[in-house]
C-alpha positions in Angstrom: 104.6 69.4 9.4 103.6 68.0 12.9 106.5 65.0 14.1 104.7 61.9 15.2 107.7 60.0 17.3 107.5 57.1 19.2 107.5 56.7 23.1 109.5 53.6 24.8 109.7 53.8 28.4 109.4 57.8 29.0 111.5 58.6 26.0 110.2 60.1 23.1 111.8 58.8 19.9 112.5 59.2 16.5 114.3 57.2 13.7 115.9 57.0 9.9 113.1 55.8 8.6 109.7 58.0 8.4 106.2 57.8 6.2 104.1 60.8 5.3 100.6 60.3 6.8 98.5 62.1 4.4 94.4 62.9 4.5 92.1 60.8 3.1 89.3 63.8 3.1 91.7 65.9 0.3 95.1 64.4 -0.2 97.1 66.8 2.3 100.3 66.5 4.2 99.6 66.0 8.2 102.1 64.6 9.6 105.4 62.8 9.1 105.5 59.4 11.5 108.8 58.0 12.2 108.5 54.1 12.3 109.8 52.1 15.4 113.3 49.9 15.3 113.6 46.8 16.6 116.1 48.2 18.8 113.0 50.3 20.3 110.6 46.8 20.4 113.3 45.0 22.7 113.6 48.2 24.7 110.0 48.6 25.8 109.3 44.9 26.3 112.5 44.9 28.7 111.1 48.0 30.4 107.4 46.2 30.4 108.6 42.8 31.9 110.3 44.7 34.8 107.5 46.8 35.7 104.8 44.0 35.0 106.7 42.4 37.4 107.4 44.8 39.8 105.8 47.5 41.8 103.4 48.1 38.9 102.1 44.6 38.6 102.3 43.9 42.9 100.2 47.5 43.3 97.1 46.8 44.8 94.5 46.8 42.0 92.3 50.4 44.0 95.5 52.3 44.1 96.3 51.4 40.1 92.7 52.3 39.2 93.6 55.8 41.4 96.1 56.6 39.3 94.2 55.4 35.8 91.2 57.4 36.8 93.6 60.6 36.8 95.2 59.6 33.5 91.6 60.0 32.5 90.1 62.8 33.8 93.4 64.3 32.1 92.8 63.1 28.5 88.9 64.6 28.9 91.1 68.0 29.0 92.6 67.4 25.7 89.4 66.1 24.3 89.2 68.7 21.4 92.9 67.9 20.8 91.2 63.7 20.2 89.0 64.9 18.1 91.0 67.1 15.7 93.8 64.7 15.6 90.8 61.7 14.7 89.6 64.5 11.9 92.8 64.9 10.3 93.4 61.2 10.4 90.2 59.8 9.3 88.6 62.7 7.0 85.5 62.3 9.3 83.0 65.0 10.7 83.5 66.5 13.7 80.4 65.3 14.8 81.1 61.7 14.5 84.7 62.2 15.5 83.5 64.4 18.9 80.1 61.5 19.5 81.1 58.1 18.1 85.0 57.9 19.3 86.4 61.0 21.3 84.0 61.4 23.9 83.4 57.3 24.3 86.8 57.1 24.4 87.8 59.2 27.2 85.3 57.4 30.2 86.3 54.1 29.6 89.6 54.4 31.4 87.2 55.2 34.5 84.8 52.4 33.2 87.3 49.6 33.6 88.7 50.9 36.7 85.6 50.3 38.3 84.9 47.0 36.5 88.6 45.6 37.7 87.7 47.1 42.0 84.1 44.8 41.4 85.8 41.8 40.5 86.1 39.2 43.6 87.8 36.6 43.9 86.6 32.9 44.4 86.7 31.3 47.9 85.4 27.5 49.2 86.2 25.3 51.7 86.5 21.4 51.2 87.1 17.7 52.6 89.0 15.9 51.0 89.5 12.1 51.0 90.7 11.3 54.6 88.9 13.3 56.5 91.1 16.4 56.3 89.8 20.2 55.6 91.2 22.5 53.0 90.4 25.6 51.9 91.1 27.4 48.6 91.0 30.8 46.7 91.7 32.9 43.5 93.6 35.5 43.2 94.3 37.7 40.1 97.5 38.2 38.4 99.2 40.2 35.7 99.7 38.7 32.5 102.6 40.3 31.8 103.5 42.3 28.4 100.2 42.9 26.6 100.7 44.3 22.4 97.7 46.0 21.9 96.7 46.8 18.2 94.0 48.6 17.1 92.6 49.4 13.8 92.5 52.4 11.5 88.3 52.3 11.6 87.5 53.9 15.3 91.3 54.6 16.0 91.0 56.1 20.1 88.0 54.2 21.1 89.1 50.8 19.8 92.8 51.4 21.4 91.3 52.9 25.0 89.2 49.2 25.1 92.5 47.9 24.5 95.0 49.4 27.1 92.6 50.1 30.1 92.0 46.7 30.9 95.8 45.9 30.2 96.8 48.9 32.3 94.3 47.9 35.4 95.2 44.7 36.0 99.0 45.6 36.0 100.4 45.0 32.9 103.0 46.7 30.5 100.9 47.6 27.6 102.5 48.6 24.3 100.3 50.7 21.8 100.7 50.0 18.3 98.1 52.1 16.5 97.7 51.5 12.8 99.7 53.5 10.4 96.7 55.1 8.7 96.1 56.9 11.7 98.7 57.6 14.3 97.4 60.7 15.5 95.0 60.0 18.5 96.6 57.6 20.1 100.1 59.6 20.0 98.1 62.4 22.1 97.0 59.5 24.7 100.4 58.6 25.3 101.7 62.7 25.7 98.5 62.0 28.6 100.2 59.0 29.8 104.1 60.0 30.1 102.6 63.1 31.8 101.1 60.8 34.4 102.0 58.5 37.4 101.7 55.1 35.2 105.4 54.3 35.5 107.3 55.2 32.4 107.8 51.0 31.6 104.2 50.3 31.9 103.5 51.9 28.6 105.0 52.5 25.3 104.2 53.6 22.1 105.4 51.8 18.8 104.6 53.3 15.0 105.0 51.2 12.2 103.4 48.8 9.4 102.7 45.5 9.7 104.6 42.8 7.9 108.1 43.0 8.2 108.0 46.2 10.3 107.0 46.8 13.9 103.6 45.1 13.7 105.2 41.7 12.5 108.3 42.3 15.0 106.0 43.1 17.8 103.6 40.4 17.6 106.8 37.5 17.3 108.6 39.4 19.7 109.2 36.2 22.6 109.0 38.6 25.7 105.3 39.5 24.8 103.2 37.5 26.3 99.5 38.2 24.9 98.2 40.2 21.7 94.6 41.7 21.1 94.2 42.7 17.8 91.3 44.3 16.0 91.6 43.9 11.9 91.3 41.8 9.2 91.4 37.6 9.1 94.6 38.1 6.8 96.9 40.0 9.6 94.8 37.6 12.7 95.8 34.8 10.6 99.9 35.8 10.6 99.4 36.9 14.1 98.2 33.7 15.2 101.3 31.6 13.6 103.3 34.4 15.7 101.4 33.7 18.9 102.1 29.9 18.9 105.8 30.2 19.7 105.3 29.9 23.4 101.7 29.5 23.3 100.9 32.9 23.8 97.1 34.2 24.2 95.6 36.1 21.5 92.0 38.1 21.8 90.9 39.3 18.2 87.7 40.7 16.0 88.5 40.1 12.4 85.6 41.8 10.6 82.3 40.8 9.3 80.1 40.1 6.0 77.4 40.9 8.7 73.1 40.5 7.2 70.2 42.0 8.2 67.1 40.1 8.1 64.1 42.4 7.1 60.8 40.4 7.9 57.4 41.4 6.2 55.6 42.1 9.3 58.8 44.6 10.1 58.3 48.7 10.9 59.7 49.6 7.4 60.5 53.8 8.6 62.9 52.0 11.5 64.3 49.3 9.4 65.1 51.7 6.4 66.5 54.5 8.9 68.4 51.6 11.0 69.7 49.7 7.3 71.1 53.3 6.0 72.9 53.8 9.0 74.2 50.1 9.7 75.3 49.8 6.0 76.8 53.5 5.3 78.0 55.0 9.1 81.7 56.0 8.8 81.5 55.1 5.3 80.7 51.3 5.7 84.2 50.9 7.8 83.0 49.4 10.7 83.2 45.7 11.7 79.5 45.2 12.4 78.5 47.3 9.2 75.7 45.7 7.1 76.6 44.1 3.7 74.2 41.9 3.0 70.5 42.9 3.4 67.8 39.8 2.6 64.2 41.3 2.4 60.9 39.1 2.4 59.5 39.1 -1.7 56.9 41.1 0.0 58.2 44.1 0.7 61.4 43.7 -1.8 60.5 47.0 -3.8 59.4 49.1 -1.1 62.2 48.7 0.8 64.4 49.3 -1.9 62.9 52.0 -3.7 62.9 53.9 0.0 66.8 53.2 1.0 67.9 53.6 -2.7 66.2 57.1 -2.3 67.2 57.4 1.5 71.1 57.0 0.3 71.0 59.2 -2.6 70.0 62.1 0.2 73.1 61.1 2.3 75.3 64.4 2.8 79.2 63.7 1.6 82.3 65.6 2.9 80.5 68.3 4.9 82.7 67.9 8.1 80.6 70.4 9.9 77.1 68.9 9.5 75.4 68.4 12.6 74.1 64.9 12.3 74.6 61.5 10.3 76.9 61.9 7.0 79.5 60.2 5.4 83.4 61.3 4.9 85.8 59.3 3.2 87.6 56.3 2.9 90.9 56.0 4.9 93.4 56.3 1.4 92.9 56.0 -2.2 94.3 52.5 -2.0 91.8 51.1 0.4 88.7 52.9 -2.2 90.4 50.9 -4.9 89.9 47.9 -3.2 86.4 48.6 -2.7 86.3 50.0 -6.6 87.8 46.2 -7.7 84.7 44.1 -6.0 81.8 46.7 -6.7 83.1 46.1 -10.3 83.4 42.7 -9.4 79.5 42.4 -8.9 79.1 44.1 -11.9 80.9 41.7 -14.1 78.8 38.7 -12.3 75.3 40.4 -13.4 74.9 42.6 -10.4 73.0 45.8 -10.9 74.0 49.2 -9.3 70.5 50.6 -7.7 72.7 53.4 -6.9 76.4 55.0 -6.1 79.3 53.0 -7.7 81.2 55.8 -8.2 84.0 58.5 -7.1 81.7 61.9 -6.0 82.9 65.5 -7.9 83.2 68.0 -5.5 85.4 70.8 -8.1 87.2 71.7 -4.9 90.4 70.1 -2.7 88.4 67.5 -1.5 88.3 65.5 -5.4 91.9 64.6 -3.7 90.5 62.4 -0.9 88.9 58.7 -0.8 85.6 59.5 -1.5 83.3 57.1 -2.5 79.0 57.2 -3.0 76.8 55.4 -1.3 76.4 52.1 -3.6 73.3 49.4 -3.5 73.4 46.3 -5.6 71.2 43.5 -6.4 70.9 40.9 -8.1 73.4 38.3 -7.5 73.9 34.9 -6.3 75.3 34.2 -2.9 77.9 32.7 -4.4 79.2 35.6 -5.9 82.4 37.5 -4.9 80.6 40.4 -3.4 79.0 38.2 -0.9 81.5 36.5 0.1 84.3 38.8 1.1 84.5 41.7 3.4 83.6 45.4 1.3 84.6 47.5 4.1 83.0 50.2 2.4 79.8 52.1 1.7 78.4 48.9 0.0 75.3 46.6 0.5 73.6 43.9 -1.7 69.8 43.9 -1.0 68.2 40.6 -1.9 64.9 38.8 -1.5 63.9 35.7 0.6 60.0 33.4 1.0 60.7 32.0 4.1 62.1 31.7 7.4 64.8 28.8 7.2 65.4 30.1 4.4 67.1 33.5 5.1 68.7 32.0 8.4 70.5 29.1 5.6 71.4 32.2 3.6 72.6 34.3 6.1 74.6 31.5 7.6 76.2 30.9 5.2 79.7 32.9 5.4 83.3 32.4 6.5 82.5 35.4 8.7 80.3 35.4 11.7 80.5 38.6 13.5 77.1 40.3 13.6 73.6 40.5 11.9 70.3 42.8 12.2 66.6 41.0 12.7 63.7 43.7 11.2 60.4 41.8 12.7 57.8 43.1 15.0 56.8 39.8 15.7 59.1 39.0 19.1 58.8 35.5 19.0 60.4 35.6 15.7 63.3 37.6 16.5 63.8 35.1 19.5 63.4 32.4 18.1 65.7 33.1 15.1 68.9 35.1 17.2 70.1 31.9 18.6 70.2 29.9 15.1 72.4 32.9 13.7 75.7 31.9 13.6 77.6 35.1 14.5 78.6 36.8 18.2 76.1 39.8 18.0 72.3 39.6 17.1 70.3 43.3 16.9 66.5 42.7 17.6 64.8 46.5 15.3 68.5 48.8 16.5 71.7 48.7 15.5 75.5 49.3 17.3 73.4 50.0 20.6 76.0 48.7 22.8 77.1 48.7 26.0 80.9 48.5 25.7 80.2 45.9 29.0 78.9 43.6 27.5 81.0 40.5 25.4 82.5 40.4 22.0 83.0 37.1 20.0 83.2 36.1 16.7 82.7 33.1 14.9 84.9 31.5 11.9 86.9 34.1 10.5 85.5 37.1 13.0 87.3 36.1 15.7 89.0 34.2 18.4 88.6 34.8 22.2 86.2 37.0 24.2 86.6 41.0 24.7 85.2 43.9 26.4 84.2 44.4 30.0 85.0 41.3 32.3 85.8 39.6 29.3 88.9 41.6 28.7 89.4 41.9 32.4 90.1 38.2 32.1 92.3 38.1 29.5 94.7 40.6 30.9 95.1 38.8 33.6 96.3 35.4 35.2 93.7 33.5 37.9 96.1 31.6 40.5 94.4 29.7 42.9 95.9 29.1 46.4 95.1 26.0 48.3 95.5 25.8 52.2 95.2 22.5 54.7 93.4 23.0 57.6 94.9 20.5 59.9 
């Protein structure tokens, strides 16, 4: 069985105490992880701190992104190795492991090296009161230790957005994937060791989350900023942790994300976009659909077509070439799904379709399979609608009106993303800004350009990431102010 071990400042270690990570597409054995000490926290936040401040933090911001963009051009190599490792970890098909995270994954170290040489600092000469003549400017620090930790859901992608902006502006960055999958982001630091990043800049921590390395990590004084992607419940603990010594926190804590499905909508592209946005990788991503509310007009249309649309979906076939579905992330994580689909069923929901666990009559009845499941009929109020499936689950309901589906969409703790399905331009624009969530799709869905910001509102976030965005947060403005006498 492959040894997953942990890397603190160059040194590749192990430790007493180990977990079996196990496949979530048939059950299997693939690796045995060996779980970070706190002897091996304090160890790479010392070795962080000396070279955030030190010749890794002072290098000049071109001849860091130098030796990132090698680091890159190096993972690419092992870019088959990503995507088996993101397969055995995940259950998914190669063809969403290779497209959605390997691939992406690999450029953005070259993405945000370019982003960090394009920022400029701020210049502007003044008078001040008394006639004299000063003159001041910005200038970019590091922020010091950065945790980064990323979620289980798009394991190498989500991680890369995290250290590359960390890494380029001259921080220590310490990689704590999540303990579901290990795998990817293990091979990314083998890259990394094998590199010119100086061995303190980076380490690598396995471990859980409360009362293990996640929880030690996080209150750990010497760090001095977290970005976290997961759920409210974690952000929540995290951001008690943070507040001893006010330290900066960047996080996206999920969604209960809608899609608005006008009558004057192209029904083919919102039926094709609503099977993908409420069923890709299984449902388990942040901006996945839950909640679709359909004009009264074209109620049974559209859901006798996605009802039949996700009945067609192709389950556990880890070489089909195109959109499919594998499983789950664990058998525990399906039976959380299991308890609220059953949850709608005891508050007078119907199942349109899915709702249960798949039959292969081969290895894969082992994994965390789940069908494709479509609800209707209840209240808003119900538990279904108000807390975060994370699964291959969506309630379809009707709407009459147009303040009336923006009320009903608003109304959620979460506020991360939501779909508009209108041919009518005016519309979509004019009903984006009144959504209260950080991402608004106009007829697409998760076209993105990783540029571009990320925010959340209530309980799907706090803080700003992605492009410039994280460029910011990893990094310290100073301004220097000079008299001119």
């Amino acid at each position: 069985m492959k040894e997953i071990r942990n890397l603190v400042a160059g040194t590749w270690l192990g430790s007493e105490r180990t977990w079996v990570k196990s496949s979530p597409f048939d059950g299997r054995p693939v690796a045995r992880v060996n779980e970070a000490t706190r002897e091996m926290i304090d160890a790479a936040v010392a070795a962080g701190k000396s070279a955030a401040l030190g010749e890794w933090g002072a290098m000049a911001v071109r001849q860091r992104a130098a030796i990132i963009r090698d680091m890159g051009a190096k993972l690419a190599r092992r870019v088959d190795d990503l995507i088996e490792a993101d397969m055995a970890d995940t259950g998914r098909s190669y063809w969403q492991a290779c497209n959605f995270d390997g691939k992406r994954a690999t450029t953005l170290f070259e993405t945000y090296c370019d982003l960090a040489i394009g920022l400029e600092g701020r210049t502007n000469g003044f008078q001040g009161e008394g006639g004299f003549r000063g003159l001041w400017m910005t200038n970019r620090r590091p922020k010091g230790v950065i945790a980064c930790i990323a979620p289980w859901n798009v394991p190498l992608l989500m991680m890369s957005l995290k250290l590359a902006p960390a890494l380029v502006m001259g921080n220590a960055a310490i990689a704590k994937p999540s303990e579901e999958t290990p795998s990817s982001t293990t091979i990314l630091a083998e890259v990394i060791a094998q590199s010119d990043i100086p061995d303190g800049a980076f380490s690598l921590l396995h471990g859980f989350g409360r009362n293990s390395t996640g929880e030690m990590l996080t209150s750990h004084p010497g760090v001095d900023a977290i970005t976290f992607t997961g759920e409210p419940g974690t952000g929540s603990a995290i951001m008690k942790a943070a507040a001893t010594g006010l330290r900066e926190v960047a996080m996206e804590l999920g969604g209960k994300n809608a899609a608005l499905v006008f009558s004057d909508c192209d029904m083919d592209a919102a039926i094709e976009g609503t099977l993908r946005s409420a069923f890709f990788n299984c449902g388990q991503i942040c901006f996945c659909t839950e909640r679709a509310y359909v004009h009264r007009s074209r109620l049974d249309e559209f859901l006798e077509r996605l009802v039949t649309a996700a009945r067609a979906i192709v389950i556990g076939q880890p070489h089909h070439d195109g959109f499919s579905i594998g499983p789950l992330i664990s058998t525990v994580h399906r039976a959380k799904v299991m308890e609220l689909v059953n949850s709608a069923a005891a508050e007078g929901g119907k199942i349109e379709t899915g709702g249960r666990i798949p039959e292969f009559g081969d290895a894969r009845d082992g994994g965390a399979f789940y069908e494709p499941t479509i609800i209707t009929g209840l209240s808003d109020r119900a538990r279904l609608m108000r807390e975060e499936t994370f699964g291959p689950v969506i309630h379809v309901a009707p709407f009459d009106d147009e303040e009336e589906v923006i009320s009903r969409a608003n109304d959620s703790d979460y506020g991360l993303g939501a779909v508009i399905w209108s041919q009518d331009i005016n519309r979509c624009l004019r009903v984006a800004p009144r959504l209260r969530v950080g991402h608004v799709w106009i007829n697409s869905w998760q076209i993105r350009d990783l540029g571009s910001p990320l925010s959340g509102v209530g309980i799907s976030g706090v803080g700003e990431q992605f492009g410039v965005s994280s460029l910011n947060f990893c990094s310290q403005q100073q301004t220097i102010t000079v008299r001119i006498t």
